[in-house]
N, C-alpha and C positions, 0 to 999 in steps of 0.2 A: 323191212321192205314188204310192201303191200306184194300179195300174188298180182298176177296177171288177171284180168275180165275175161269170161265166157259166155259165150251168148248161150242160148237156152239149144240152140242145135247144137251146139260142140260138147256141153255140158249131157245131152241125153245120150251124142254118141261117147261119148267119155264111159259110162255107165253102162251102155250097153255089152262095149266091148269088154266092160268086167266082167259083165253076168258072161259073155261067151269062156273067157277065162276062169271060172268059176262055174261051169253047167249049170249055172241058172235057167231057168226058164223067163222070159221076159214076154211081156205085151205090149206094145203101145196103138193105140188107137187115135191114126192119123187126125182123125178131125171131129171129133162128138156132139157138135154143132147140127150135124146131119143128120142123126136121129134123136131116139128118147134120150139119149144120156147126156145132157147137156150138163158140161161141166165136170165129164166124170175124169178120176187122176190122167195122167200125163201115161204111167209107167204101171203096170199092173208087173211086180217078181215074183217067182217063187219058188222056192228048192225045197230040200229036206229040213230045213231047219223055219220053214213057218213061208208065211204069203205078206205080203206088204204093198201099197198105196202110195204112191208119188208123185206128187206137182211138182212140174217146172219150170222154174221161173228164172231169168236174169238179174242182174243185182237190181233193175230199177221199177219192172216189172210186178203190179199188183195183181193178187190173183183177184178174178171176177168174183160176182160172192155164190153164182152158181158152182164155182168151184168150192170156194169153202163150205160153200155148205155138203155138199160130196164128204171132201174133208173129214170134220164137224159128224156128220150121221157117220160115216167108219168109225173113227174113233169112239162114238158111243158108243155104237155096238160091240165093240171090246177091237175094232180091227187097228194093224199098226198102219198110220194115215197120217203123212205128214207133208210138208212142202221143200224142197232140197234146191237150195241157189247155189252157185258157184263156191260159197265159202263151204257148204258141206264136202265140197270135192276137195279143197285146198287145205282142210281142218282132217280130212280120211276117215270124218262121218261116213261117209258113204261106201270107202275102201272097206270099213268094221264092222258096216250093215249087213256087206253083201258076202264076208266071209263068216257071219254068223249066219247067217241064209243058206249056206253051202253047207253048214255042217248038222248033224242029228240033232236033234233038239238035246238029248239028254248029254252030249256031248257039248251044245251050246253053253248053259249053265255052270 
């Protein structure tokens, strides 16, 4: 049986309410349209166990490529930079992201 669809709000709040459960620290930067950062992640976390990069998107939703390319430069730079649709919520990608993020790095490994 297929999960259920989430839209790209239910999906970030789904995630945010981890990081609260988890003393994450999270960012979201409502609209980047508006300044320099056009394009930049969705979701900026981060805890004791490192910082991370996140687009959010919907199942049917493509990212802009000002987004990828965001993306694309993080990941070169060695940062963890990735894009997170609904199946990463339903797969607990995202549940095992965010409780490696929670813990010490040398604890993480």
């Amino acid at each position: 049986m297929k999960p259920p669809s989430m839209t790209e709000a239910q999906l970030q709040a789904s995630i945010l309410d981890l990081c609260r459960l988890h003393g994450l620290l999270a960012f979201h930067l409502r609209d980047s349209r508006k300044n320099m950062g056009v394009g930049f992640p969705d979701l900026v976390i981060s805890g004791v166990g490192g910082t991370i990069f996140r687009e959010l998107k919907n199942n049917t939703l493509q990212p802009t490529p000002e987004q990828m390319r965001w993306l694309g430069t993080l990941a070169e730079g060695g940062e963890d930079a990735a894009l997170w649709r609904p199946d990463a919520w339903h797969s607990d990608e995202v549940a095992q992201t965010l409780a490696r993020l929670a813990k010490p790095r040398m604890e993480a490994q």
